[in-house]
Backbone as numpy.savetxt, mean C-alpha at the origin, in Angstrom:
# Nx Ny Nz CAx CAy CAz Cx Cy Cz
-24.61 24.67 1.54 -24.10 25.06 0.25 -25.20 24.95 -0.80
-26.10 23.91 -0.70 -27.48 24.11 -1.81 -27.99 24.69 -1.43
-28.61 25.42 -0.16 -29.25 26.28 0.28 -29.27 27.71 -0.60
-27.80 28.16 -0.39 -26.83 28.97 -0.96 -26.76 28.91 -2.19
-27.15 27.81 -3.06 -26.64 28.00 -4.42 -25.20 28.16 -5.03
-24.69 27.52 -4.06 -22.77 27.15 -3.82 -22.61 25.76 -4.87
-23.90 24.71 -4.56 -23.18 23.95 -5.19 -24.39 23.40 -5.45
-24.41 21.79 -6.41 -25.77 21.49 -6.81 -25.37 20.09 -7.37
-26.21 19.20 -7.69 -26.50 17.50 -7.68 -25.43 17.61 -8.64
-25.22 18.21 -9.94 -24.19 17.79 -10.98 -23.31 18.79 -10.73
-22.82 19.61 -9.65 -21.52 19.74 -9.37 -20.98 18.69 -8.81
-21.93 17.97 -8.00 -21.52 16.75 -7.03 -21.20 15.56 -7.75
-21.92 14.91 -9.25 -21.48 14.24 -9.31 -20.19 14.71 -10.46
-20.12 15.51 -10.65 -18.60 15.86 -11.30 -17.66 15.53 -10.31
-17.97 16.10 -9.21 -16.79 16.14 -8.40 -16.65 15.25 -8.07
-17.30 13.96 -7.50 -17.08 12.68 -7.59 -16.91 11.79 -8.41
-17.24 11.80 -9.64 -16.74 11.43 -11.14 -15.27 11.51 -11.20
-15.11 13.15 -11.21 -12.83 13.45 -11.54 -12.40 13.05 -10.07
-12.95 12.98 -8.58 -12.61 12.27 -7.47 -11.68 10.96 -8.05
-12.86 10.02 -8.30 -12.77 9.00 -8.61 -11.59 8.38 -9.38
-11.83 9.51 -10.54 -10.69 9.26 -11.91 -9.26 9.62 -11.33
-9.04 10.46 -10.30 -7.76 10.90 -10.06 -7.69 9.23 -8.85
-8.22 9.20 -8.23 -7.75 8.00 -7.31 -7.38 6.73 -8.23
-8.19 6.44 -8.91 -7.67 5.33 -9.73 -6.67 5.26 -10.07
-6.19 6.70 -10.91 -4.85 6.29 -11.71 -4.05 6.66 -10.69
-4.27 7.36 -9.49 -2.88 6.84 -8.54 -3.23 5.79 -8.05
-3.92 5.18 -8.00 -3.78 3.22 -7.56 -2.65 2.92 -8.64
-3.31 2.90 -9.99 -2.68 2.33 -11.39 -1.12 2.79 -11.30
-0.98 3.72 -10.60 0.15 4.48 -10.76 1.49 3.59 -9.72
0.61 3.52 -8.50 1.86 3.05 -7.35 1.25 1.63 -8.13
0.46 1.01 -8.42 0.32 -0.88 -8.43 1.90 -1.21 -9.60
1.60 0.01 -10.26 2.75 -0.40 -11.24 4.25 -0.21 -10.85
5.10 0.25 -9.76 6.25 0.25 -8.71 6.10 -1.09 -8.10
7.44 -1.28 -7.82 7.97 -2.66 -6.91 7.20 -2.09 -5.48
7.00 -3.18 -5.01 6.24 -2.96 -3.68 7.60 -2.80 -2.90
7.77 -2.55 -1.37 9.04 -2.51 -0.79 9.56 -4.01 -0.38
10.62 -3.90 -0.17 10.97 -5.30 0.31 10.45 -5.79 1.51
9.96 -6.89 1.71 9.11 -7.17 2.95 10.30 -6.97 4.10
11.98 -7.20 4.37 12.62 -6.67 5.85 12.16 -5.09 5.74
11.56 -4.17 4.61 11.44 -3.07 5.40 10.32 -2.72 6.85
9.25 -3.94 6.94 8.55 -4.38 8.00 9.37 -4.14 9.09
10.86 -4.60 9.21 11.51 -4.97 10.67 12.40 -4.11 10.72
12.56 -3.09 9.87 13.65 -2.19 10.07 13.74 -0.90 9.99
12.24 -0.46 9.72 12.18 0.94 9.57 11.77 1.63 10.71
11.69 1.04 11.64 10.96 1.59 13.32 12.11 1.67 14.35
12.32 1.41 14.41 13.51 0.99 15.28 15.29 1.41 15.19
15.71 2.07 15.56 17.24 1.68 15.69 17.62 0.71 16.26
17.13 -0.08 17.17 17.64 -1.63 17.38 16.71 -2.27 17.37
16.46 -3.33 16.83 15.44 -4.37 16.58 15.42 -4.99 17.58
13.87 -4.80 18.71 13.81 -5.84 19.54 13.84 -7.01 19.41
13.98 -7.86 20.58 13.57 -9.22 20.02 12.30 -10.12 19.39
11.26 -9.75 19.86 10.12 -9.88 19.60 10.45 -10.04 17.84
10.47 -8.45 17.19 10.83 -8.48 15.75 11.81 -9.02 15.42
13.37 -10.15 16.24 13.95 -10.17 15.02 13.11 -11.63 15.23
12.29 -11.72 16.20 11.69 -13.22 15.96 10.64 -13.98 15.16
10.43 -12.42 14.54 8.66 -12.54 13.44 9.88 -12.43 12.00
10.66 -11.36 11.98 11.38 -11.41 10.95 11.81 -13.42 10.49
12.18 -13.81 11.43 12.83 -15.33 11.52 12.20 -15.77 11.02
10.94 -16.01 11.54 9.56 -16.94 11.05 9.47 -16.32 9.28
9.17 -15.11 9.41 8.74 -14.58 8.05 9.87 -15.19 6.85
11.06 -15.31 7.29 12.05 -15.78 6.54 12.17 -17.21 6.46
11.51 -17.82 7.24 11.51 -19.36 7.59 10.04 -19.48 6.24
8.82 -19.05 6.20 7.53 -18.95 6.13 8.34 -19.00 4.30
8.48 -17.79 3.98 8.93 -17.31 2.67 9.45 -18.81 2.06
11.20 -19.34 2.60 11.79 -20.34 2.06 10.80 -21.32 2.20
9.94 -21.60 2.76 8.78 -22.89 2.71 8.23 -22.84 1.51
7.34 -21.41 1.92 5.98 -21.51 0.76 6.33 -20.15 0.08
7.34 -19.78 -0.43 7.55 -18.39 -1.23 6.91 -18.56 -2.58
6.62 -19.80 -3.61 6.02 -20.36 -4.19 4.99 -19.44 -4.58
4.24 -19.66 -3.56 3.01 -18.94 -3.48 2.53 -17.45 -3.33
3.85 -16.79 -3.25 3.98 -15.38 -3.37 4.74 -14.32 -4.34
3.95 -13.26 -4.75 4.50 -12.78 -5.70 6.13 -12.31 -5.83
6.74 -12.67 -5.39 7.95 -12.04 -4.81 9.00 -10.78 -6.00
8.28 -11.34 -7.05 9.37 -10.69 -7.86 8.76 -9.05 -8.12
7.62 -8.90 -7.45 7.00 -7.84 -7.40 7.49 -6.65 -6.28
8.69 -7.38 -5.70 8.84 -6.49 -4.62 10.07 -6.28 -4.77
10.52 -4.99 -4.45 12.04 -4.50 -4.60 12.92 -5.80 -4.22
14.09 -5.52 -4.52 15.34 -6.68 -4.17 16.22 -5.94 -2.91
């Protein structure tokens, strides 16, 4: 394409400049939405929850009532 005269150093960094600017504000965009509720981990794969998962779900729910403290929780859907 430089060969060609298609494209050139400050098309490139434009285009990576407004790249940039559009990714950000969709970061800014989803950071600012409730994250999902952490059971959507154990329930969106599956029509029946093996055991394996409802046994990480357990822990995760055991883990949470321990040390939930320490996690943002109110950041995540209800």
């Amino acid at each position: 394409m430089l060969n060609r005269g298609w494209w050139d150093d400050e098309e490139e960094k434009g285009w990576r400049k407004s790249s940039r600017k559009m990714v950000m504000e969709a970061f800014e965009e989803a950071e600012r939405k409730p994250k999902p509720n952490p059971q959507f981990l154990f329930s969106d794969v599956y029509q029946e929850m093996p055991p394996h998962l409802r046994r990480q779900r357990a822990a995760l729910e055991r883990h949470l009532q321990h040390y939930g403290e320490h996690y943002p929780l109110e950041h995540f859907e209800k």
